[in-house]
C-alpha positions, -999 to 999 in steps of 0.1 A, spaced: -554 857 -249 -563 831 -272 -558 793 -266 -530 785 -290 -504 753 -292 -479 781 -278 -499 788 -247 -502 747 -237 -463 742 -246 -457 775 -225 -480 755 -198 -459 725 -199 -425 741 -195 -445 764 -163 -450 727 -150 -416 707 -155 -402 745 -138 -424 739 -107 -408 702 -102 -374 710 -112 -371 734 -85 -384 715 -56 -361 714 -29 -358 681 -12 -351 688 24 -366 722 29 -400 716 9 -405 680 5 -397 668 42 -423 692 54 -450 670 39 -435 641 42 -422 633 9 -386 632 19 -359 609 16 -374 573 21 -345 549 30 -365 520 29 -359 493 4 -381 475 -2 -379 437 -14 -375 417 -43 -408 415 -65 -421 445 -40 -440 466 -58 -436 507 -47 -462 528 -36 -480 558 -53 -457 582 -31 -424 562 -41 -430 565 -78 -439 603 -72 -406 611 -57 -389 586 -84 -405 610 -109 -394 642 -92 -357 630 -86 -360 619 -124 -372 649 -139 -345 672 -114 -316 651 -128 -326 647 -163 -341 679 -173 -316 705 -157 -297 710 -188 -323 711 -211 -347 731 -194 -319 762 -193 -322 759 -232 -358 757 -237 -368 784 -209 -340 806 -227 -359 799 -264 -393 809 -248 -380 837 -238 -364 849 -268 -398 844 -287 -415 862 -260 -397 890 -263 -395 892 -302 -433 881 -311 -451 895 -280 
């Protein structure tokens, strides 16, 4: 298998896929990344894990739609170019 532009792209989408589909309450809150309902105060800067789960919650809610499309493409030239 060679290392082509395809193959890190392919890598990529493999990646987003894995965060999209993390479930909140029966994956996440067994580590202890669950929902946080603490707020934290004006000029408070979060912590690492805060800005993780902002960036899991983002990518969940953002990249639903367009990850259908985009799976569905690769999947197409998969099958037509091997």
């Amino acid at each position: 298998m060679a290392f082509s532009l395809y193959s890190l792209i392919q890598a990529a989408i493999l990646c987003v896929n894995a965060v999209a589909v993390l479930h909140e309450e029966r994956f996440l809150s067994k580590i202890g990344w669950g929902v946080d309902h603490s707020v934290g105060g004006f000029g408070d800067e979060p912590g690492v894990k805060a800005q993780m789960m902002n960036l899991i919650r983002s990518v969940r809610t953002v990249m639903r739609v367009p990850l259908i499309a985009v799976n569905t493409v690769c999947i197409v030239l998969l099958l037509l170019f091997g």
